[in-house]
C-alpha positions, 0 to 999 in steps of 0.5 A, spaced: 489 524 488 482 521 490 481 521 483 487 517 481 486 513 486 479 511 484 480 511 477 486 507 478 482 502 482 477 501 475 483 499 471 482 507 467 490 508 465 488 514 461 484 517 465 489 515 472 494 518 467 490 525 466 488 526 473 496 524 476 498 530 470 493 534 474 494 533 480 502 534 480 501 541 477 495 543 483 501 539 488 507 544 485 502 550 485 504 550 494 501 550 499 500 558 500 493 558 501 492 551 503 487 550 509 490 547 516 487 541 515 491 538 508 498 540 511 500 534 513 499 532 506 507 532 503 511 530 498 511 522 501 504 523 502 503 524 494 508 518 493 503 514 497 497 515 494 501 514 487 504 507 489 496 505 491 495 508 484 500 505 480 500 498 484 492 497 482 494 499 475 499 493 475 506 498 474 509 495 480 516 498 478 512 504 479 509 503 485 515 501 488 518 506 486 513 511 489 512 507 495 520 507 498 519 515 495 513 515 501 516 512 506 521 517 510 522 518 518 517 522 518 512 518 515 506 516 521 506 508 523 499 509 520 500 511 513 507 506 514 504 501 515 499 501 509 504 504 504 508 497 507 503 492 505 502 496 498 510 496 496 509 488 498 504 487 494 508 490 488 514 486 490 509 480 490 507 482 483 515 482 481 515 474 484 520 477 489 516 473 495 521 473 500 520 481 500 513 481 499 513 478 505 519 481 509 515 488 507 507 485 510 511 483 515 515 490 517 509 493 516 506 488 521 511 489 526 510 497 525 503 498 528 501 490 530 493 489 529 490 497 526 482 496 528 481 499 521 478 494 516 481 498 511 488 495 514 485 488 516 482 488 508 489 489 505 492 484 510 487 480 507 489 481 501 496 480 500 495 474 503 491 471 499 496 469 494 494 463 492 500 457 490 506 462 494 502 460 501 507 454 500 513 459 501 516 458 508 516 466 508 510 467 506 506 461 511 509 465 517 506 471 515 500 467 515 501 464 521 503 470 524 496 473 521 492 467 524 496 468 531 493 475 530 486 473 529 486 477 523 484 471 519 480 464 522 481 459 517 483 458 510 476 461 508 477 467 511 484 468 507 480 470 501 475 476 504 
């Protein structure tokens, strides 16, 4: 799935494509002869890693799907809150504003402030958004970010 994710992230659609079909029959194989250290990695946890892929694929029908496929009771607040912000940013994609920000504020609320930059960059980022600022939803996120410290100024909205 790091393969995915990373072609993905480059726009390869065919080769995403490949790696997902690859990475479903490796998946389906079990975990019978898995070390301990992947266990953790489940159905939900392989839903998020799709939602991320399909998301920076631009198949924000399909990364929502997978995202709400991610998101069980069990699903730590950690991974929770990113696959939030994912499905967010997917719902953003759709022009569905009020639930893009509804979701990154969820996702605030789960965890508060992570120290991760990863975390702090796809805050960043989905609020980044550009003309939907002037959305009431979306200006109290901002607000709510600014009072967090995660963004400063208006400047550091687009890191």
């Amino acid at each position: 799935m790091m393969e995915v994710r990373a072609l993905a992230s480059m726009g390869d659609e065919r080769g995403a494509a490949l790696a997902i079909g690859h990475a479903e029959r490796l998946f389906d194989r079990g975990a019978d002869e898995e070390p301990a250290w992947i266990s953790y990695y489940d159905a939900a946890e392989f839903s998020g890693d799709l939602a991320h892929a399909f998301r920076d694929l631009g198949a924000v029908k399909k990364s929502r799907e997978f995202a709400s496929a991610a998101l069980t009771p069990a699903t730590p607040r950690r991974t929770r809150a990113f696959i939030q912000i994912v499905d967010a940013e997917a719902a953003m994609r759709t022009g569905d504003i009020e639930e893009a920000a509804h979701l990154a504020a969820a996702a605030l609320s789960s965890v508060g402030i992570l120290q991760s930059e990863r975390y702090l960059r796809y805050l960043r980022r989905f609020s980044a958004t550009g003309p939907v600022l002037n959305h009431p939803a979306m200006a109290e996120f901002v607000r709510e970010l600014r009072d967090r410290k995660v963004l400063t100024d208006r400047a550091s909205i687009r890191t």
